[in-house]
Rosetta silent file (secondary structure, phi, psi, omega in degrees, C-alpha in Angstrom):
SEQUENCE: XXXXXXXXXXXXXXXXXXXXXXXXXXXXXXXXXXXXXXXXXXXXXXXXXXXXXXXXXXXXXXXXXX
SCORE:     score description
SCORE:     0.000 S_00000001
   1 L     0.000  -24.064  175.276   14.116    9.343    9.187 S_00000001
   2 L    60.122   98.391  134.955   13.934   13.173    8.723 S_00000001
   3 L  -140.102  177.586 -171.256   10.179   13.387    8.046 S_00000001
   4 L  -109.089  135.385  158.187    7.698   15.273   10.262 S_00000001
   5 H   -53.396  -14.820  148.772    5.938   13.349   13.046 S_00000001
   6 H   -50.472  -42.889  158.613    2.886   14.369   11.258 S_00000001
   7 H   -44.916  -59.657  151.593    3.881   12.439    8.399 S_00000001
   8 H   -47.881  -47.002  169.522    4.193    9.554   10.384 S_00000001
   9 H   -90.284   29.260  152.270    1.310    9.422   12.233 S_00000001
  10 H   -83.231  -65.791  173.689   -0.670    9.884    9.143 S_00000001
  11 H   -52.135  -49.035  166.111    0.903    6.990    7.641 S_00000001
  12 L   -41.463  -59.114  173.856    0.169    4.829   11.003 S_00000001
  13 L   -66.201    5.070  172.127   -3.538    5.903   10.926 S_00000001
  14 L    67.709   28.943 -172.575   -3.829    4.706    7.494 S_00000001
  15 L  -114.728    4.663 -167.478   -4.718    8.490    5.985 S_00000001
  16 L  -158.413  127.852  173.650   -1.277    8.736    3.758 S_00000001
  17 L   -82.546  170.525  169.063    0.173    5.647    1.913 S_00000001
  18 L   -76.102   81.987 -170.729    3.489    4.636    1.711 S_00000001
  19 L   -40.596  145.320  165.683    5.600    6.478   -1.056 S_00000001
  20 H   -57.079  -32.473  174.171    8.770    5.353   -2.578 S_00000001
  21 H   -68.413  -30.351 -174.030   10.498    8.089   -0.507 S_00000001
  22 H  -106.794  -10.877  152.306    9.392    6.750    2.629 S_00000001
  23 H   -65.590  -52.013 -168.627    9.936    3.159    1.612 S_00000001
  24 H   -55.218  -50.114  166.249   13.267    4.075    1.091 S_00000001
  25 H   -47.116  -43.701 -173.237   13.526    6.097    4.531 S_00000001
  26 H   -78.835  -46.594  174.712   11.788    2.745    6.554 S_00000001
  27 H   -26.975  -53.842 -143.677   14.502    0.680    4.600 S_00000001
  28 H   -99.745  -68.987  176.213   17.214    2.499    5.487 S_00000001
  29 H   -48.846  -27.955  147.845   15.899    2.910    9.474 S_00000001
  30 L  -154.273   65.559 -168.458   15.515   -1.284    9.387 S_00000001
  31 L    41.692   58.369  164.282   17.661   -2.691    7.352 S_00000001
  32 L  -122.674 -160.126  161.665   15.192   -4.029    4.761 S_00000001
  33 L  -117.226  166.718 -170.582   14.341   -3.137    1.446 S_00000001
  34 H   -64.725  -23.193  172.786   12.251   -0.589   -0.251 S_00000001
  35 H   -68.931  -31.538 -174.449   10.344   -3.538   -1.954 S_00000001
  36 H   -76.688  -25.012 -171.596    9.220   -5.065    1.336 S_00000001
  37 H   -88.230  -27.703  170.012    7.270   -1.620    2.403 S_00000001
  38 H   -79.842  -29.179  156.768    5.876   -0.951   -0.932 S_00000001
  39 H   -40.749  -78.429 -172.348    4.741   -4.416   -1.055 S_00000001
  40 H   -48.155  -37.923  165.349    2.787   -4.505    1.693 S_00000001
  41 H   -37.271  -48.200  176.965    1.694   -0.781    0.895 S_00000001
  42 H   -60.311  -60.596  169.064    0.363   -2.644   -1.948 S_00000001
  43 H   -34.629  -73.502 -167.440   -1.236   -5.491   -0.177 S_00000001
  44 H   -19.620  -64.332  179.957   -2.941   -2.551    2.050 S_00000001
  45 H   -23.703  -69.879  173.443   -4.249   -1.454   -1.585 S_00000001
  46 H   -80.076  -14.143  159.916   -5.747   -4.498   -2.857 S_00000001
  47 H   -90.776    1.205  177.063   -7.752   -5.103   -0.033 S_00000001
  48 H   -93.488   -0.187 -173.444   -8.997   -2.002    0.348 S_00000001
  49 H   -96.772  -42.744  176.323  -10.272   -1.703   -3.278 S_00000001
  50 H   -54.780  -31.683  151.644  -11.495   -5.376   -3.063 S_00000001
  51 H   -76.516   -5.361  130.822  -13.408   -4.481   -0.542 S_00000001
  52 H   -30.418  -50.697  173.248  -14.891   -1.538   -1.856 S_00000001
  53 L  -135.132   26.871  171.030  -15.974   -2.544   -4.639 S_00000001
  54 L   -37.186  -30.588  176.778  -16.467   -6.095   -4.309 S_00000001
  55 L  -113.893    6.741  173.032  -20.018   -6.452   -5.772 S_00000001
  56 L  -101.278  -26.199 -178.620  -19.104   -4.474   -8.804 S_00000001
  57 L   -84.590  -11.141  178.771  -15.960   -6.680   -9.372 S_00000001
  58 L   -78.034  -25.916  162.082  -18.025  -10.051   -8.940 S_00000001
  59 L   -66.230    7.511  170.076  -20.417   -8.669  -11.959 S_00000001
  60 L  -106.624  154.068 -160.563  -17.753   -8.800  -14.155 S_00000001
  61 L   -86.141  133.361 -177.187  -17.825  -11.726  -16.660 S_00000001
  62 L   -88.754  156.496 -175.800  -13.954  -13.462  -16.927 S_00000001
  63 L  -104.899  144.997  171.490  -13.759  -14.170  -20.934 S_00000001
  64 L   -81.847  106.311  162.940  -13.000  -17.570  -22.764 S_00000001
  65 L  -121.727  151.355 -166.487   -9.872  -18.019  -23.985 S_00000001
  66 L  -101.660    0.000    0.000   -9.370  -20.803  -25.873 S_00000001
């Protein structure tokens, strides 16, 4: 992939997300596309903020539209 094994195991331990450069690199290394690793990067994302903040987003009021 021509990245540093540091790089990698950073991303494995879940301390460095997955970039568009390095979607593109895991793409390329197994046959997929750069949209399936930034997706899931993405997944990763929204649960970690939903859980995070989770009792600040249930205090917000959804609005009436009519």
């Amino acid at each position: 992939m021509r990245v540093s094994g540091r790089t990698l195991n950073r991303i494995l331990q879940q301390k460095r997300n997955v970039s568009v450069d390095i979607a593109m690199r895991l793409a390329r290394v197994f046959k997929t596309t750069p949209q399936m690793w930034l997706n899931m990067q993405q997944a990763v994302d929204i649960w970690d903020a939903a859980r995070e903040h989770k009792a600040e987003y249930g205090r917000i009021k959804p609005i009436k539209v009519a």
